[in-house]
C-alpha positions in Angstrom: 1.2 24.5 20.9 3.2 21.4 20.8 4.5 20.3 24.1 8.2 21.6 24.5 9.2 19.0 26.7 7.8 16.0 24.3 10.2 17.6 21.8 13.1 18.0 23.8 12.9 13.9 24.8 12.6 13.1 20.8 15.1 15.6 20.1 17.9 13.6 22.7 16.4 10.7 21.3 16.9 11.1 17.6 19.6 13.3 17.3 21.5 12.8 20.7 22.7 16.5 21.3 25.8 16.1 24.0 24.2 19.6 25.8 21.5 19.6 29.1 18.2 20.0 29.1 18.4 23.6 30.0 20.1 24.7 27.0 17.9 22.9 24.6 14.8 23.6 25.9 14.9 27.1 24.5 15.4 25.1 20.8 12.6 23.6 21.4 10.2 26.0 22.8 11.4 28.4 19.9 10.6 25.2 17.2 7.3 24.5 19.0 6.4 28.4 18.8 7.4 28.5 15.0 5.2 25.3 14.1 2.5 26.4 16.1 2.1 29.6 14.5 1.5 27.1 11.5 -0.3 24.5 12.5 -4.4 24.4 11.6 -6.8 25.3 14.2 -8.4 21.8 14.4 -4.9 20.0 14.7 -3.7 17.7 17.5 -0.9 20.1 18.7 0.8 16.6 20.1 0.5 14.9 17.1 3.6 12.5 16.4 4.7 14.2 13.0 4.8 17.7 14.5 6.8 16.7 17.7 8.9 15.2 14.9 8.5 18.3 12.8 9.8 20.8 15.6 12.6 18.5 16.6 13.6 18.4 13.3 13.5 22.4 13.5 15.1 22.7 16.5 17.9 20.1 15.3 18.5 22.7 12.5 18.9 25.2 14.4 21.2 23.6 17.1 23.3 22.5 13.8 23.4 26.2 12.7 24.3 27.6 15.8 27.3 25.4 16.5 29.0 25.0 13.1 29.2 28.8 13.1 30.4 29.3 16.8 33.3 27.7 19.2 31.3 24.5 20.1 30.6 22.9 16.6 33.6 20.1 16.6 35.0 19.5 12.8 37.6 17.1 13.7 38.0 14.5 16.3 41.3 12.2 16.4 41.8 9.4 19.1 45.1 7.6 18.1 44.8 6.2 15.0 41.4 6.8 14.1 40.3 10.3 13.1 37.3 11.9 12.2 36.3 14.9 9.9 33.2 16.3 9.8 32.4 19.1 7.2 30.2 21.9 8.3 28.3 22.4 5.0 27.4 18.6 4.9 26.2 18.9 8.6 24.1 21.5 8.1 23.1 19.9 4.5 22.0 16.8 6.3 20.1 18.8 9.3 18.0 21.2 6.6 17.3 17.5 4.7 16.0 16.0 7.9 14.1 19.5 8.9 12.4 19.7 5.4 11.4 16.2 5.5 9.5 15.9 8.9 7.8 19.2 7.5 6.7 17.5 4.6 5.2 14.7 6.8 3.4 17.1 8.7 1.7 19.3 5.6 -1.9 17.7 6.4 -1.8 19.0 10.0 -0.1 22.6 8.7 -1.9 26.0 7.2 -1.3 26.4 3.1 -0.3 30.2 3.3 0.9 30.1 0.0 -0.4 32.2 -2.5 0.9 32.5 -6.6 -0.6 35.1 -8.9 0.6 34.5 -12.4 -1.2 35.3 -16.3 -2.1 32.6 -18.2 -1.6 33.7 -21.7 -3.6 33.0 -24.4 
């Protein structure tokens, strides 16, 4: 399993979080669980792109959490200057960034995906 830890210091890295490390290690643990589960036998669990991969997961998640309780801040105004941020674009952004560091890390992942169609004639 990736190291939780590993993705905890790129997660504060990357996407700067404003919480402790005690409430995001659960995000990342959770992330690093859910890529494991994944992940091909023979794969460097420590591998860059799925450290990258379950920050990216545990980003989306943090994202998802927030926007839809108390903490997620929409607006911020200091004197003159204010600040709007929209929830859907937040979250749009997070899933981008999630489903990209996936993508990077489809060598090192299980193909589970299965299509049974007819081929007509």
């Amino acid at each position: 399993m990736t190291d939780s830890w590993s993705v905890l210091s790129l997660l504060k890295d990357y996407y700067a979080p404003q919480m402790s490390d005690e409430e995001l290690l659960p995000f990342c643990e959770a992330a690093s669980s859910e890529l494991s589960a994944m992940t091909k036998p023979d794969a460097d669990p420590n591998d860059f792109r799925l450290v990258c991969a379950a920050a990216a997961i545990a980003n989306y998640r943090l994202k998802s959490k927030n926007i839809y309780s108390e903490n997620g801040i929409s607006s911020f105004k200091a004197g003159d200057v204010s600040l709007n941020i929209s929830g859907s674009e937040t979250i749009a952004s997070a899933k981008a960034d999630r489903d990209e560091a996936i993508q990077k890390a489809l060598p090192l992942l299980m193909d589970n995906g299965f299509f049974f169609g007819q081929v007509s004639i």
